[in-house]
N, C-alpha and C positions, 0 to 999 in steps of 0.2 A: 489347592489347600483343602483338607477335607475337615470340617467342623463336628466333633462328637457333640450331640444336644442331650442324651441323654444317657446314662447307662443303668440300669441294674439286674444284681447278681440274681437269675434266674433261668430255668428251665425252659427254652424256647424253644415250639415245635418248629418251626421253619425263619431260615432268616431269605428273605428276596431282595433284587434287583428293581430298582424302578424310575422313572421319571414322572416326578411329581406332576399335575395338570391344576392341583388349590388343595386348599386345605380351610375345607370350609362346614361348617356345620359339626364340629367335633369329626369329623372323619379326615381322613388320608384321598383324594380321588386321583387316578395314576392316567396317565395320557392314554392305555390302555381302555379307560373310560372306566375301569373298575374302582370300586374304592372301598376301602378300610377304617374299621372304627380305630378310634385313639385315646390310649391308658388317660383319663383325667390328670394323670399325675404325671406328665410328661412336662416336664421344663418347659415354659409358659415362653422360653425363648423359640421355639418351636417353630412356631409362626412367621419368625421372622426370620430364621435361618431357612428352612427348607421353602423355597419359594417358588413359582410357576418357574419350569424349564431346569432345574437344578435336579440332581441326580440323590436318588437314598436306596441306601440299603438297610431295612426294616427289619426286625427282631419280631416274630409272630408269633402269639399262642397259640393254642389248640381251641382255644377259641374265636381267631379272631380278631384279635385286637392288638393293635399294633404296640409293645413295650419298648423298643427303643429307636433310635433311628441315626445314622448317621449320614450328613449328606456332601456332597463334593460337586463339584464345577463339570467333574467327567463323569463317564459310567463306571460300575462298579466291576470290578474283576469277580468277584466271590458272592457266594450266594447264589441261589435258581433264581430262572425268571418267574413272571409275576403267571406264567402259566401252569406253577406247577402247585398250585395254591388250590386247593381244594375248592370250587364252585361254592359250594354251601356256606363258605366264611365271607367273601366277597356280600356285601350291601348295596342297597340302590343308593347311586351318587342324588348330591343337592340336583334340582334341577336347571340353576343356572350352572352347573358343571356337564350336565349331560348334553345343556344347548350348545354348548362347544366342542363336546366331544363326536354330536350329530357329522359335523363336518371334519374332513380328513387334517390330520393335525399333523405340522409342520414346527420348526425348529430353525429361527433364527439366528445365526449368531453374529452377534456384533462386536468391532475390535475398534477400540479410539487411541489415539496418540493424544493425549494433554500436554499444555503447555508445561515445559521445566520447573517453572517457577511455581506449581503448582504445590498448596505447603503438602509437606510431607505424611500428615498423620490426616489428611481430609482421605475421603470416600471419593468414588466417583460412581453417579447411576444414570440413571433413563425416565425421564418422564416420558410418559406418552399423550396425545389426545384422547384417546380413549378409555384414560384414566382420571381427566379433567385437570390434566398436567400437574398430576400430583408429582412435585417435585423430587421426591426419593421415591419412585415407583420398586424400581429395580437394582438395586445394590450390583456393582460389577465386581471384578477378582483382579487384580493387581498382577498383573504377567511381570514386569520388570517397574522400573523407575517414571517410564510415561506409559506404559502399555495397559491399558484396561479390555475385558473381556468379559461380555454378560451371555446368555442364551434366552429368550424367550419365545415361549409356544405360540401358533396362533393358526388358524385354520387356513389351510392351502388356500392360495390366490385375495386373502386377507392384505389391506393394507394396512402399514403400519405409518404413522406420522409422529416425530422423537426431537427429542433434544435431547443434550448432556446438561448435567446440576452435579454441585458437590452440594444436593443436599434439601438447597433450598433456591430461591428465585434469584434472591441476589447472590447467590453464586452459577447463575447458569450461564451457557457459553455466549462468546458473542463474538463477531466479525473482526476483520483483523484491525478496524478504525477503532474498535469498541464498542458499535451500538450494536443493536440487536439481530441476531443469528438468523435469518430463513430454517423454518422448520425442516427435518429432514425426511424425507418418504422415499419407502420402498413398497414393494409388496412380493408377501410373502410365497415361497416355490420352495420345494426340498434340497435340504442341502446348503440354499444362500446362505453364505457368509459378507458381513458388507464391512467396509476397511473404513475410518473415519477418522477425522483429527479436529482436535478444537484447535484454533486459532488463540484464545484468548478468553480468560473469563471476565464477566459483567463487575468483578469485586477489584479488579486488577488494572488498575489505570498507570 
C-alpha cells in the first residue's frame, strides 16, 4: 500500500528512489548514508509514515530540499536513484545517523501470522530491545487477514531482540497458555527474511 504524505503543485527539479535509514534533525538520511533537507511545511504525519526500512520516492528542488514524498512497503519503480542527485545538494546526516550508516546496512524482513481473533481495525508492530521495548516501535503492512509484514534496517551481523504488540503492552504476544512470550532473536545477514506467528495475545484470554 503506498501512503501519499504530502503533495504540492510544484516545479520539481528531480524526483528520486530511496530507502529511508531516520528522519531526524529536519532532514531525510537515506540508507545510502546521504541525507536531505526537509520543506518545514511537509505534513507533520511525515514522521510517522516514512520510517526506518520503508521505501520513498521524494519530489526535489533545485535546491535541495525535499517537497514531497510518497512512501510504500516496496521500492519504487519511477524516479532515478539517489546517485543521480547532484553531490552539492546532499547535507551532512545527524550524527547518530552516520554511526549507523559507518557499518554495512542490512534489511530485515519480518512476516507474522496473528491469531484470527485478532479485532479487525487493530495495527500489528514490533517492539524491539533496543528501543527500550517501546511498544509501537514499528508499524507492520497488513498482507491479508493474518499476515503482517514489516522491514527494518540494521547493520550486518547486528542482533535483533522483538516481540509483536498491537500497540501497547497489554496487547503484546503471549504463549499459547497465555503467559508470557520468550523474546525473539535473530541476527541480522543480507537478505534474511524470518517467518513468525503469534500464538495468542496477553488481552485475549
Amino acid at each position: 500500500m503506498v501512503a501519499t504524505l504530502h503533495h504540492l503543485a510544484l516545479a520539481v527539479a528531480l524526483r528520486i528512489h530511496a530507502q529511508v535509514l531516520a528522519l531526524q534533525d529536519g532532514l531525510l538520511v537515506l540508507t545510502s548514508g546521504d541525507a536531505l533537507r526537509l520543506d518545514p511545511a511537509l505534513d507533520p504525519n511525515v514522521e510517522r509514515q516514512a520510517r526506518p526500512g520503508r521505501y520513498v520516492l521524494i519530489a526535489l528542488d533545485d535546491q535541495g530540499v525535499v517537497r514531497a514524498l510518497r512512501v510504500a512497503d516496496h521500492p519504487f519503480s519511477e524516479g532515478e536513484a539517489a546517485s543521480a542527485v547532484p553531490a552539492a545538494l546532499f547535507v551532512t546526516p545527524p550524527h547518530s545517523a552516520t554511526e549507523l550508516t559507518q557499518a554495512a546496512n542490512v534489511t530485515v524482513a519480518l512476516t507474522v501470522q496473528v491469531p484470527s481473533s485478532t479485532p479487525p481495525g487493530d495495527s500489528v508492530y514490533v517492539a524491539t530491545a533496543a528501543s527500550g521495548w517501546n511498544a509501537n516501535q514499528v508499524r507492520c503492512t497488513q498482507l491479508d487477514g493474518i499476515t503482517w509484514r514489516c522491514a527494518i534496517p540494521l547493520p550486518d551481523g547486528a542482533a535483533l531482540t522483538y516481540r509483536y504488540t498491537r500497540g501497547a503492552w497489554s496487547s503484546v504476544e503471549s504463549d499459547p497458555a497465555g503467559g508470557q512470550a520468550p523474546a525473539r532473536t535473530l541476527r541480522a545477514r543480507p537478505g534474511l527474511s524470518a517467518s513468525d506467528t503469534v500464538a495468542r495475545w496477553s488481552d485475549q484470554r
